[in-house]
C-alpha positions in Angstrom: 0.0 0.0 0.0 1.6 3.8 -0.7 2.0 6.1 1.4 -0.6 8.1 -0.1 -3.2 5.9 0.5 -2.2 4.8 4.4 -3.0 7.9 4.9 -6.2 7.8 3.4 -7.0 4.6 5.6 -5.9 6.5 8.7 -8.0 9.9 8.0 -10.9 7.2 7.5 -10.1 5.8 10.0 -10.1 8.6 12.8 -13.1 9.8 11.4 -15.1 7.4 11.9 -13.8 6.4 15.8 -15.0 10.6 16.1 -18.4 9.5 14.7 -18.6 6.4 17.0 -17.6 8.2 20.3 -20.1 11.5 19.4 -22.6 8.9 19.1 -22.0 7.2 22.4 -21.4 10.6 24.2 -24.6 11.7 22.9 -26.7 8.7 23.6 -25.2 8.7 27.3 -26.5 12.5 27.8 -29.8 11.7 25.9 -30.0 8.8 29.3 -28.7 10.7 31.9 -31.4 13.8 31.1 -34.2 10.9 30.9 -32.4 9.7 34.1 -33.1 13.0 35.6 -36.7 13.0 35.1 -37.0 9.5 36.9 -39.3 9.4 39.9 -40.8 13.5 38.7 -44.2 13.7 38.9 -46.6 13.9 35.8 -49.0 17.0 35.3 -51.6 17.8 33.5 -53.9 19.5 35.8 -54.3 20.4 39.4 -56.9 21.3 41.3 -57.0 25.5 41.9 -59.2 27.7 43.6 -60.4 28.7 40.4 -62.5 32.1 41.8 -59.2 33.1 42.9 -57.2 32.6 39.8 -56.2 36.2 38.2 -57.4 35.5 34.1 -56.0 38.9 33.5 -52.7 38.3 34.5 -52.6 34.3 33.7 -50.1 31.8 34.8 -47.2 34.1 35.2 -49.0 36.5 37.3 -47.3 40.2 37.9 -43.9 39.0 38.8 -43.1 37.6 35.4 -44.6 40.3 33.2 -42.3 41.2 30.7 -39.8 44.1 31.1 -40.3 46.1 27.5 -37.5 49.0 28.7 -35.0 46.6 26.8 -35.7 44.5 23.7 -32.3 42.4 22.7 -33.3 39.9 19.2 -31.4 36.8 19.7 -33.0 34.5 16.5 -35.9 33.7 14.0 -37.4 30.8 15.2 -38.8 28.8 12.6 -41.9 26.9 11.9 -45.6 27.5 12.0 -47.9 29.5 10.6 -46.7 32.5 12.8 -44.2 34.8 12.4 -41.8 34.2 15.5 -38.6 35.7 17.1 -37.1 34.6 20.2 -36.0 38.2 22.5 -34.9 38.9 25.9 -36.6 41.7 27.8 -35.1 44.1 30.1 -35.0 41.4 33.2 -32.8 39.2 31.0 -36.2 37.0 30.9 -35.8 35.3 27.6 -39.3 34.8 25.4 -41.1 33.4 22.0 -42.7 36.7 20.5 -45.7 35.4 17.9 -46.8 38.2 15.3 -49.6 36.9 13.9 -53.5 36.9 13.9 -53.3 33.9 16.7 -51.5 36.4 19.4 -55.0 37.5 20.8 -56.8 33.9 20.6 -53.7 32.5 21.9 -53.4 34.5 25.2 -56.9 34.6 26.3 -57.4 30.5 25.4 -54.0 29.9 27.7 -55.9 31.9 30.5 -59.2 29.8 30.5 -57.4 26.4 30.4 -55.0 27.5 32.8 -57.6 29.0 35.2 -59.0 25.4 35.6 -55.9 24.1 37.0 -54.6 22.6 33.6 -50.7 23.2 33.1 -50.1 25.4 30.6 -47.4 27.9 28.9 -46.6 31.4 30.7 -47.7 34.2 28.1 -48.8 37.5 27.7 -50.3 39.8 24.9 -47.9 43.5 24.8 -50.1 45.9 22.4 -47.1 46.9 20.6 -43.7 46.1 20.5 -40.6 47.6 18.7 -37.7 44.5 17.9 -34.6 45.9 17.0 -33.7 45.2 13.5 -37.2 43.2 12.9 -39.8 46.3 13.5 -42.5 47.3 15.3 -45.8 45.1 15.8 -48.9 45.0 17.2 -50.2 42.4 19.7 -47.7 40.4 20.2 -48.1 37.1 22.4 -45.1 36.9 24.7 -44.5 33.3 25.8 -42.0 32.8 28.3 -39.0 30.3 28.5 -37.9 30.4 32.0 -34.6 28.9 32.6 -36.3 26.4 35.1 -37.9 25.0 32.1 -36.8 22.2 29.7 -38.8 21.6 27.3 -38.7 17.6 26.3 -40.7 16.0 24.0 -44.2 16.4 22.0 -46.8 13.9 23.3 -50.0 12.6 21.7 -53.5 12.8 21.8 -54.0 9.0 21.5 -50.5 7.7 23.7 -50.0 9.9 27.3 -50.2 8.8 30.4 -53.7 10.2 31.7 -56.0 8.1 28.5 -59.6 8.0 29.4 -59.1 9.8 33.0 -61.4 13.0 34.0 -58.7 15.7 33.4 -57.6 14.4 29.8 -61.3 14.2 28.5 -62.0 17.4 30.3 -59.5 19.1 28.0 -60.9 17.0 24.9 -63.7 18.8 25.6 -61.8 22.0 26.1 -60.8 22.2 22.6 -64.0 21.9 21.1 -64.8 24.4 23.2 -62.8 26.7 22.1 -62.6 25.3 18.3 -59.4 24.7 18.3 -59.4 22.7 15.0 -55.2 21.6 15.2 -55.0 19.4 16.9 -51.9 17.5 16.3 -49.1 15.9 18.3 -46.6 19.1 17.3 -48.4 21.5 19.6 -48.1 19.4 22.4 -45.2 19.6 24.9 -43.8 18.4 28.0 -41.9 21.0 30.0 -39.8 19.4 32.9 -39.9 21.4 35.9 -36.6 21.0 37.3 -37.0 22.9 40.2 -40.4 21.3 41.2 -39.0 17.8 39.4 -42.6 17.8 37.7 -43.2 17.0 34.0 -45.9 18.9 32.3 -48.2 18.0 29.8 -49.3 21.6 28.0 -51.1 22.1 24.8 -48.8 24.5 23.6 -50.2 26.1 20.8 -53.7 26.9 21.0 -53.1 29.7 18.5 -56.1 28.8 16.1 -58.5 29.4 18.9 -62.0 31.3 18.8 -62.9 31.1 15.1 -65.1 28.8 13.2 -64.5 25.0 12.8 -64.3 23.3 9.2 -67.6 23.0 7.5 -67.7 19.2 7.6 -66.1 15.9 9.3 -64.2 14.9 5.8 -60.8 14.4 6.0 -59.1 17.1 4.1 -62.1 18.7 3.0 -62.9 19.9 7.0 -60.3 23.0 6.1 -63.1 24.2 4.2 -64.9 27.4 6.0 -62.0 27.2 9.1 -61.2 30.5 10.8 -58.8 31.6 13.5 -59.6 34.9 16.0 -62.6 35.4 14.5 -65.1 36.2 17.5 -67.9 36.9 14.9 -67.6 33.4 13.6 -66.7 32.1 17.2 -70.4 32.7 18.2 -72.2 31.6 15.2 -70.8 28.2 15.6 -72.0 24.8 17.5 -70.5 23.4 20.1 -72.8 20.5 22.0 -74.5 18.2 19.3 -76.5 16.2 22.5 -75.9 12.9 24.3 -76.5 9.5 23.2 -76.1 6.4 25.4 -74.5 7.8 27.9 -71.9 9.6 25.6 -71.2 13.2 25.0 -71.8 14.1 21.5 -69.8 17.6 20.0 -69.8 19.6 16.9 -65.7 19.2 15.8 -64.7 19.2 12.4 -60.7 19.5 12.4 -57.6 17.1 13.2 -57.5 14.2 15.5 -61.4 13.7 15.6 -61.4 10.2 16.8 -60.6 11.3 20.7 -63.8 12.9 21.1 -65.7 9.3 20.6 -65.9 8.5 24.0 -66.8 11.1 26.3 -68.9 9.8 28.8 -71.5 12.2 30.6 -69.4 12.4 33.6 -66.6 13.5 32.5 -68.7 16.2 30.7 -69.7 17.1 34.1 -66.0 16.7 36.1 -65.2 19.8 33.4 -68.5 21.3 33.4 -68.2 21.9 37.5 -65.1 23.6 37.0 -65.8 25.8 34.1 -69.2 27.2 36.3 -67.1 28.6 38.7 -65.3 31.0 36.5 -67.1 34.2 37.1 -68.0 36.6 34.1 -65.3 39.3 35.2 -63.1 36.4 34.7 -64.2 35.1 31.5 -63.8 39.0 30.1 -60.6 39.2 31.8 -59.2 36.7 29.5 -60.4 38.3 26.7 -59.0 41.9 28.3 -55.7 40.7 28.6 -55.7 39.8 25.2 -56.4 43.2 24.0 -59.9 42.9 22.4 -62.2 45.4 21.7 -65.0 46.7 24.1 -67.6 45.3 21.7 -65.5 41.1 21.0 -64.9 41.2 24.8 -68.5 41.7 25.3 -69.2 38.9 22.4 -66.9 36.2 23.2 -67.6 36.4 27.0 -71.2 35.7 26.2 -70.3 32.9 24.2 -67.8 31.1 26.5 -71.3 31.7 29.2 -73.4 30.2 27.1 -71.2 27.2 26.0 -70.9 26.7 30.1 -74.4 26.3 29.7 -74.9 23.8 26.9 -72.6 21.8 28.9 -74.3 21.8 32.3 -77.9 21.5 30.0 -76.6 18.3 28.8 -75.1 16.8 32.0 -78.1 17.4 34.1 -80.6 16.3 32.1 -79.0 13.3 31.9 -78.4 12.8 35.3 -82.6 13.6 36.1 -83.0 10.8 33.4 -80.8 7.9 35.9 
């Protein structure tokens, strides 16, 4: 063999023993960070005193608003219908801005799940905000990413931990509710508390919110008529199509429409004696901290009342019928 080519063999070589070790290294840390989340306890909702809970201010209540006195850009962050730029505030708080039409639905939607004692995101709406070398937007959803947070992996609508349980078809429910029509595995994360040693199951994206659902159940064809922030279109639509043996029928035409097949009456009531407690300055805070108008705050709060009360309709009578 010539020279020349030994030292072909040996370049080879040593580049592949690189490979091999980066692989190991990385498959060690990718065990030792699952290793850490042994033994943490699994969230997806708490109980709360839910007339205490503060809709205007949501999960991150006044100490972690956002300091706007100084906006740093650190990236684009990529993906999604939104445009999105990751920023650090004036606290050195780093967060997600979303500039888009889901900011509003987005911030009040996080508030009503959260206000039942569901885990959720931290975010806020900021009316406008100037980025420096991006521009100046209005409504813009802040969503936090404390540095006690690491966020793991996506989990599914049809494989978690809490299948069939009151709080996971409780938040079925929710998002028919709120017609959120996306719902796919994506929007889903687990963020692992490590200060609490508590892994969260949050519905992160809940962006499409308070619009209309498709116009039928077809797959594909149930983008037809879809809406996002619309609170005209929000109120028009269904929500409770009745009950029938014992099961909770809804209006949903959008992704993952299987997991609402088995929703027994009461479960539809677990949810439904939660959601009655919200009071209506609540409800309209949610919809306040997300910078509506007067006249959609007014519209959508009725709406959220009166989907309470399809809900509790349903369950009761069913109940008087046993």
């Amino acid at each position: 063999m010539s020279k020349s080519s030994r030292s072909f063999v040996l370049i080879i070589s040593l580049i592949i023993f690189f490979a091999q070790t980066s692989a190991v290294t990385a498959q060690k840390e990718s065990a030792e960070s699952k290793k850490e989340k042994v033994g943490s306890k699994l969230l997806l909702w708490r109980p709360v005193n839910i007339s205490e809970q503060n809709l205007l201010l949501g999960p991150g209540g006044e100490e972690f608003s956002p300091d706007l006195s100084n906006i740093t850009f650190i990236k684009d962050v990529k993906g999604g219908h939104s445009t999105k730029y990751h920023i650090k505030d004036g606290a050195g708080r780093e967060w997600v801005a979303k500039i888009s039409d889901e900011a509003q639905s987005e911030t009040a939607a996080v508030r009503l799940i959260w206000a039942l004692g569901y885990k959720s995101e931290i975010n806020y709406l900021v009316p406008e905000l100037t980025i420096p070398g991006k521009g100046t937007f209005k409504n813009v959803r802040l969503e936090a990413r404390p540095a006690n947070i690491d966020r793991q992996e996506n989990w599914s609508w049809t494989s978690n931990p809490f299948l069939k349980t009151d709080e996971f078809q409780g938040l079925i429910i929710m998002m028919a509710f709120l017609n959120n029509w996306d719902l796919k595995t994506v929007n889903n994360i687990v963020l692992y508390d490590t200060e609490r040693n508590e892994s969260q199951y949050v519905v992160s994206d809940l962006g499409v919110a308070f619009g209309k659902l498709g116009s039928n159940g077809i797959p594909i064809f149930w983008r037809i008529g879809r809406s996002r922030n619309d609170p005209v279109d929000y109120s028009q639509s269904r929500f409770v199509k009745g009950v029938k043996d014992d099961r909770l029928e809804l209006v949903y035409n959008g992704k993952s429409p299987a997991i609402f097949n088995n929703i027994t009456v009461a479960q539809a009531r677990w949810l439904t004696d939660l959601l009655v407690q919200l009071s209506d300055e609540q409800i309209s805070d949610a919809f306040r901290a997300a910078n509506y108008s007067p006249e959609d705050i007014k519209l959508l709060t009725e709406e959220v009342k009166d989907r309470i009360n399809e809900l509790s309709k349903a369950t009761k009578q069913t109940e008087a019928k046993n």
